[in-house]
TIVO-2410 file (N, C-alpha, C; in nm, 3 decimals):
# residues 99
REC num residu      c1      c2      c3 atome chaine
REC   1      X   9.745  12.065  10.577     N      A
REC   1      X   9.631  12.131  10.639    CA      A
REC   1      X   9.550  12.033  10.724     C      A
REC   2      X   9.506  11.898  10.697     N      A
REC   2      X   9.474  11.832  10.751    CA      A
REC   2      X   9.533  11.787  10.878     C      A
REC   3      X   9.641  11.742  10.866     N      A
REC   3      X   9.729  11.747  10.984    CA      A
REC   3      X   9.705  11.874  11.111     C      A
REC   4      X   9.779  12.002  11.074     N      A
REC   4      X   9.795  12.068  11.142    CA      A
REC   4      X   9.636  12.089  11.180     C      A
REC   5      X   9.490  12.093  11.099     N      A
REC   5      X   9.419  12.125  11.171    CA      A
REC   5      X   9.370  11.994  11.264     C      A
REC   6      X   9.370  11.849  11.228     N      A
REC   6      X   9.326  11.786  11.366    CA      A
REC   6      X   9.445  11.769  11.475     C      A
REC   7      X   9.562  11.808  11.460     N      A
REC   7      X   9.641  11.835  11.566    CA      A
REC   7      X   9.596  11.895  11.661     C      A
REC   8      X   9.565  12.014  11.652     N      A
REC   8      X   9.451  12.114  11.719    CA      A
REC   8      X   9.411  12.038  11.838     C      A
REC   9      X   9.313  11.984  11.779     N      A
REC   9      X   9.194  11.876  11.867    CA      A
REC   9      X   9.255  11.839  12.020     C      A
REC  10      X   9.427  11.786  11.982     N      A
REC  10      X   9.448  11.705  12.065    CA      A
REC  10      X   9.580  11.755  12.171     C      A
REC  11      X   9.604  11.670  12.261     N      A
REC  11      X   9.672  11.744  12.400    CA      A
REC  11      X   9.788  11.620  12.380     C      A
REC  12      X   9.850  11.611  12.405     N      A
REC  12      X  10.013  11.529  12.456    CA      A
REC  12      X   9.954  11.460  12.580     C      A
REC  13      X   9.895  11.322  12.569     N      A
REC  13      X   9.883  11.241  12.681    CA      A
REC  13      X  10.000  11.181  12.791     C      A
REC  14      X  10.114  11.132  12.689     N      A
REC  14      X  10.219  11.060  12.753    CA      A
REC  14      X  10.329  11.066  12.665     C      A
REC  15      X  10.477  11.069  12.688     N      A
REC  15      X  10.548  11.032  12.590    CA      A
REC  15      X  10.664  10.979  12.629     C      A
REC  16      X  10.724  10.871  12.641     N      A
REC  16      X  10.822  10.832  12.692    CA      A
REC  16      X  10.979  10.802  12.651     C      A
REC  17      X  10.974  10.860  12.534     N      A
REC  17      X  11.098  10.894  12.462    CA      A
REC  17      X  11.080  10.788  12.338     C      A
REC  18      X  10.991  10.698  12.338     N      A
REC  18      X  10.960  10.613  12.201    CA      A
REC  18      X  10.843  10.638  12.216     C      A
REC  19      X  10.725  10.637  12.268     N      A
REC  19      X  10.578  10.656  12.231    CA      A
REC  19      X  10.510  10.801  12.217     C      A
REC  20      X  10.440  10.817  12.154     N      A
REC  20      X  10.375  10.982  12.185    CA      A
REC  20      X  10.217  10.931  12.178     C      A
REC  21      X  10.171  10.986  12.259     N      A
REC  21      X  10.052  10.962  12.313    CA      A
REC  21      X   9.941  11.112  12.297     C      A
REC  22      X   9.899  11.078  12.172     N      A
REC  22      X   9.829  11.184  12.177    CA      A
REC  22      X   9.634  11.157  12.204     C      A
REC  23      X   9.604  11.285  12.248     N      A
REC  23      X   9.455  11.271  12.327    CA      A
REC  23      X   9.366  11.299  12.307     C      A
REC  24      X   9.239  11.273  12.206     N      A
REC  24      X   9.154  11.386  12.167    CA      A
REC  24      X   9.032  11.331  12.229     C      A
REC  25      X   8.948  11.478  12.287     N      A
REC  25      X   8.816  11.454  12.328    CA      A
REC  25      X   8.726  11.316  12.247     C      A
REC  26      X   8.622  11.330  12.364     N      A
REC  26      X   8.545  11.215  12.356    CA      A
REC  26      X   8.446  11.304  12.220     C      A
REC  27      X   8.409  11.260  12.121     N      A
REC  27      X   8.328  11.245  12.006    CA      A
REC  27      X   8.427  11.321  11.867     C      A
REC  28      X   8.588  11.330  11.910     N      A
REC  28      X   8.655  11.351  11.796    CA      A
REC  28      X   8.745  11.260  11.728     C      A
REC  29      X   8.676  11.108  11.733     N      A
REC  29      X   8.743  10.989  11.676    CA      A
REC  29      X   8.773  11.048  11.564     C      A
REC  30      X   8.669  11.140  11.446     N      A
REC  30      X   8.727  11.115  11.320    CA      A
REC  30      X   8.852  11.243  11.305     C      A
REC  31      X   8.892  11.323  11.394     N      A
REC  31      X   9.011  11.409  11.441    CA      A
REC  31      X   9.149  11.260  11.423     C      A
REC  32      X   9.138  11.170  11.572     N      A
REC  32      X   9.256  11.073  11.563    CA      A
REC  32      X   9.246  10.986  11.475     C      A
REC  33      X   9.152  10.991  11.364     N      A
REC  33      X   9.139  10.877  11.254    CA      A
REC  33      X   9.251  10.973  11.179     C      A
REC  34      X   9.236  11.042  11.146     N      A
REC  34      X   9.291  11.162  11.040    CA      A
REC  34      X   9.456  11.186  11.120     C      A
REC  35      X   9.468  11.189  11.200     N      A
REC  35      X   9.622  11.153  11.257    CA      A
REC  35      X   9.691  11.043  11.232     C      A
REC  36      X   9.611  10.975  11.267     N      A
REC  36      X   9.653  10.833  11.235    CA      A
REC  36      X   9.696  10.780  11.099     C      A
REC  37      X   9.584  10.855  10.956     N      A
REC  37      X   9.632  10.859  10.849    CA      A
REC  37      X   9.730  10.936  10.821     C      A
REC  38      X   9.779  11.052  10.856     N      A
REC  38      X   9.905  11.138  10.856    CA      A
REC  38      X   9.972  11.073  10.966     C      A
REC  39      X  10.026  10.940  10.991     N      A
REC  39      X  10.123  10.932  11.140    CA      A
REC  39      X  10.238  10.995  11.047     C      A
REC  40      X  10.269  10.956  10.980     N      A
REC  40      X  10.419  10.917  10.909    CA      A
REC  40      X  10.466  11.081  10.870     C      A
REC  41      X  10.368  11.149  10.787     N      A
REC  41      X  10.377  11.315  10.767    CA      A
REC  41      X  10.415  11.355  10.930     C      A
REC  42      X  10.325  11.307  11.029     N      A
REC  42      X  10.364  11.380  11.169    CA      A
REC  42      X  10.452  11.349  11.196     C      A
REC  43      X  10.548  11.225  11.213     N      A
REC  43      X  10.652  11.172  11.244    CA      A
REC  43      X  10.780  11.315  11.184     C      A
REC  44      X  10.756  11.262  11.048     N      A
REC  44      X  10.809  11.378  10.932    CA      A
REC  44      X  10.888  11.489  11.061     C      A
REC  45      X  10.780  11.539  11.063     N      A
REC  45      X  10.767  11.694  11.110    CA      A
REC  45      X  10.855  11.692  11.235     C      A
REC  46      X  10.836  11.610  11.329     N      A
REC  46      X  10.881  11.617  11.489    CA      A
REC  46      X  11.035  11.554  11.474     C      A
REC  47      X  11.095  11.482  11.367     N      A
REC  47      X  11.209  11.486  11.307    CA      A
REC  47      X  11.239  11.600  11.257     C      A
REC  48      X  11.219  11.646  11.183     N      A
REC  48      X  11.272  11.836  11.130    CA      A
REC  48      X  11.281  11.921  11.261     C      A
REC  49      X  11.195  11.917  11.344     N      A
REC  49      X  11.185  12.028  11.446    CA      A
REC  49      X  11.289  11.964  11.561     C      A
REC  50      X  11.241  11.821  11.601     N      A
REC  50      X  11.313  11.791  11.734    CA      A
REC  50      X  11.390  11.711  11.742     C      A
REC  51      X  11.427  11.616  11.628     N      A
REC  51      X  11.481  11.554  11.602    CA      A
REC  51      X  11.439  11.375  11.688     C      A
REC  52      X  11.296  11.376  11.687     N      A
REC  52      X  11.285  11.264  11.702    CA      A
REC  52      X  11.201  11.194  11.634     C      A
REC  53      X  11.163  11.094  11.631     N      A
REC  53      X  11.097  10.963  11.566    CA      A
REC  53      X  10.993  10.895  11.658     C      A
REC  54      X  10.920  10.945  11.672     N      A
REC  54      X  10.802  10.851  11.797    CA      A
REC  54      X  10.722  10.798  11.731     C      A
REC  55      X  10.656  10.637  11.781     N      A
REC  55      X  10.587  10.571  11.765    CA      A
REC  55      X  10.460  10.682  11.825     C      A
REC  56      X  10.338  10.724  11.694     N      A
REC  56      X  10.249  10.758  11.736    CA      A
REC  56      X  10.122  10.728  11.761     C      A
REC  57      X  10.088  10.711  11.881     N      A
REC  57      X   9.943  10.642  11.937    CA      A
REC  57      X   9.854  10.772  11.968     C      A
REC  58      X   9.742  10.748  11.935     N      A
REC  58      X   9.592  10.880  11.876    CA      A
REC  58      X   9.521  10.779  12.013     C      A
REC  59      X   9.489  10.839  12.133     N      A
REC  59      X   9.350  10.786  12.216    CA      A
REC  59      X   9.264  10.866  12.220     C      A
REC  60      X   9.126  10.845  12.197     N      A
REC  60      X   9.010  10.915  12.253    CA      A
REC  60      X   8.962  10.888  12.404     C      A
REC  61      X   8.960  11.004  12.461     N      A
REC  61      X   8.909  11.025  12.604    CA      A
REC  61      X   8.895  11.109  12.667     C      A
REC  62      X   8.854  11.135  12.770     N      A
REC  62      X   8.795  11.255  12.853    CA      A
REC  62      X   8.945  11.258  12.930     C      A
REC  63      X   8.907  11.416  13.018     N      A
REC  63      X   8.991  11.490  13.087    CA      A
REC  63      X   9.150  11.513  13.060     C      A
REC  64      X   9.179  11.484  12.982     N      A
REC  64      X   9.307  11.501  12.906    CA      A
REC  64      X   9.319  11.659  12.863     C      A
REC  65      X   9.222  11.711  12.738     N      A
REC  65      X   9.240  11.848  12.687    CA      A
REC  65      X   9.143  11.907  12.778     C      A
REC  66      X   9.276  12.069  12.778     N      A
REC  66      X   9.262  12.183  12.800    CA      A
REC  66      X   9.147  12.212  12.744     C      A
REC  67      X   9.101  12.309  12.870     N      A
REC  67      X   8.934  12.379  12.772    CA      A
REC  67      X   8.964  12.491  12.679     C      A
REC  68      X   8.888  12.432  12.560     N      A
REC  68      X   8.912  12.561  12.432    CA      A
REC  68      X   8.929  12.660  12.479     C      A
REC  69      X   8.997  12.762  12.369     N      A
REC  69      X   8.993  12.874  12.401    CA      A
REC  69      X   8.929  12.938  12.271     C      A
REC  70      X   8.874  13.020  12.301     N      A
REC  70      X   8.762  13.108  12.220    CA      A
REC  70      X   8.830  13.155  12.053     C      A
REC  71      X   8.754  13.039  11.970     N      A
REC  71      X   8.801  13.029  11.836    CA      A
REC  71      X   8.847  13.165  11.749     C      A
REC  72      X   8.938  13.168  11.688     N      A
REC  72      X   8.993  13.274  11.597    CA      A
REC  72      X   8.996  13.217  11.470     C      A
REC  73      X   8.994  13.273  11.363     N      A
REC  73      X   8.966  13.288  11.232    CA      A
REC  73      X   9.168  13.328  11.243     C      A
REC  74      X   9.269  13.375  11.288     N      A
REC  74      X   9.341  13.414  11.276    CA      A
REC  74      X   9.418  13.257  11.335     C      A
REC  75      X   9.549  13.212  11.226     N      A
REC  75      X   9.667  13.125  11.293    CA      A
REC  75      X   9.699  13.128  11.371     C      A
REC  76      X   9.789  13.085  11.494     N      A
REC  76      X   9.913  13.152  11.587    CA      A
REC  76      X  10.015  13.156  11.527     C      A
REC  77      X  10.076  13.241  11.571     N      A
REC  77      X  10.200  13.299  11.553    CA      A
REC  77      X  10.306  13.193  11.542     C      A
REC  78      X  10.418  13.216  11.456     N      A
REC  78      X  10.511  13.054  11.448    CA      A
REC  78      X  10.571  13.082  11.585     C      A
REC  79      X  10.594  13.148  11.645     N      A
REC  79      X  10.661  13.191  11.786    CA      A
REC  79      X  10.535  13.109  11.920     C      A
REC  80      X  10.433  13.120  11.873     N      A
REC  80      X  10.336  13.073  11.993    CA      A
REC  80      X  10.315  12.918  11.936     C      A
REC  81      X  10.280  12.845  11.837     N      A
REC  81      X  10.315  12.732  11.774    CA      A
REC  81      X  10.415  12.656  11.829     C      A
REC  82      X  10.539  12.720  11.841     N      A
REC  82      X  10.680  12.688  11.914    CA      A
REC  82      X  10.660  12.662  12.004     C      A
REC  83      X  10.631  12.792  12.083     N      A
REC  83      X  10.635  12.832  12.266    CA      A
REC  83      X  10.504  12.652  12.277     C      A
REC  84      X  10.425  12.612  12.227     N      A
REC  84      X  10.307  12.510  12.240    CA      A
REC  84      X  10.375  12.363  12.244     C      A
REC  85      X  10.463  12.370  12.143     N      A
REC  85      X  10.506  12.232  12.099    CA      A
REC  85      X  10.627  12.234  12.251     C      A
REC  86      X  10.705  12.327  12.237     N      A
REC  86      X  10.806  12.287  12.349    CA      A
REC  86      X  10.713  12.257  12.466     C      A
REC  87      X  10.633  12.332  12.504     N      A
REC  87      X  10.525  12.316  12.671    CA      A
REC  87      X  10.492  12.167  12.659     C      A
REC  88      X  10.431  12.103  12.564     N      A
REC  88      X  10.326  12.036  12.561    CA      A
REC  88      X  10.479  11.870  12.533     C      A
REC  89      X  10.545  11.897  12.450     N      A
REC  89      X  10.622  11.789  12.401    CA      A
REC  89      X  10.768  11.822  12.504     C      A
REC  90      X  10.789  11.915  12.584     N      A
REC  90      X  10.921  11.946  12.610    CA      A
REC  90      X  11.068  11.909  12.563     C      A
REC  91      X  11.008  11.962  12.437     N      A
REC  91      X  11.106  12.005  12.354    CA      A
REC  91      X  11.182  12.114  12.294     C      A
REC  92      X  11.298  12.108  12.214     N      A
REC  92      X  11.379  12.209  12.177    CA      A
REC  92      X  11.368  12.208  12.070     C      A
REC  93      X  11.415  12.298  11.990     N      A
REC  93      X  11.457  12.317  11.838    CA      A
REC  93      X  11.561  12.257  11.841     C      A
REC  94      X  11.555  12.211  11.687     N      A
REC  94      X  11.725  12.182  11.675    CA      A
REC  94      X  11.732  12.262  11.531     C      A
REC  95      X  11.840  12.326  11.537     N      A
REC  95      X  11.904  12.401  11.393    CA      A
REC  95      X  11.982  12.282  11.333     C      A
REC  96      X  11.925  12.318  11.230     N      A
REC  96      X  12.008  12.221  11.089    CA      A
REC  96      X  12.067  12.307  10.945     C      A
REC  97      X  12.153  12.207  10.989     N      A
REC  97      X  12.281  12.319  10.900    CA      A
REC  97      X  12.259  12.302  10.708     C      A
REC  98      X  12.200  12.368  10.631     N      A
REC  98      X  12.194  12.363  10.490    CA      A
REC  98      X  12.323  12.359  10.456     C      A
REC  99      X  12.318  12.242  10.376     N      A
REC  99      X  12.405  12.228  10.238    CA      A
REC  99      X  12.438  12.301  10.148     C      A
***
């Protein structure tokens, strides 16, 4: 929960096939502090989904994120979650075959 909610915060600055560069507004240091303590859980994750391993770097700064969009009490959809991560990371799924 922690994770996925300061993920939120932040936009895909740069990524160059080893770094991921993520971006959060100016006064949400303690958002990329809290990333930074989950790198390894995030890492986790973008291995299951995309099958990669990025060195993850958290910057605070202006003009990077998209302007909010008008808060919901409701999740997104795992389909719009998806459709986000591929836009933002241009990435794919990868299916993995159970044992």
């Amino acid at each position: 929960m922690v994770l996925f909610a300061n993920a939120q915060l932040a936009t895909v600055g740069t990524y160059d096939g080893e770094t991921l560069e993520l971006v959060f507004p100016p006064g949400k240091e303690f958002g990329a502090k809290k990333i930074e303590d989950k790198r390894g859980e995030l890492v986790e994750v973008l291995e299951a989904l995309f099958g990669i391993t990025p060195r993850v770097l958290c910057t605070v700064r202006a003009g990077m994120v998209p302007e909010a969009e008008p808060e919901s009490d409701d999740p997104p959809s795992p389909e719009a979650a998806e459709a986000l991560v591929k836009e933002q990371f241009g990435a794919e799924v990868v299916e993995v075959e159970e044992d």
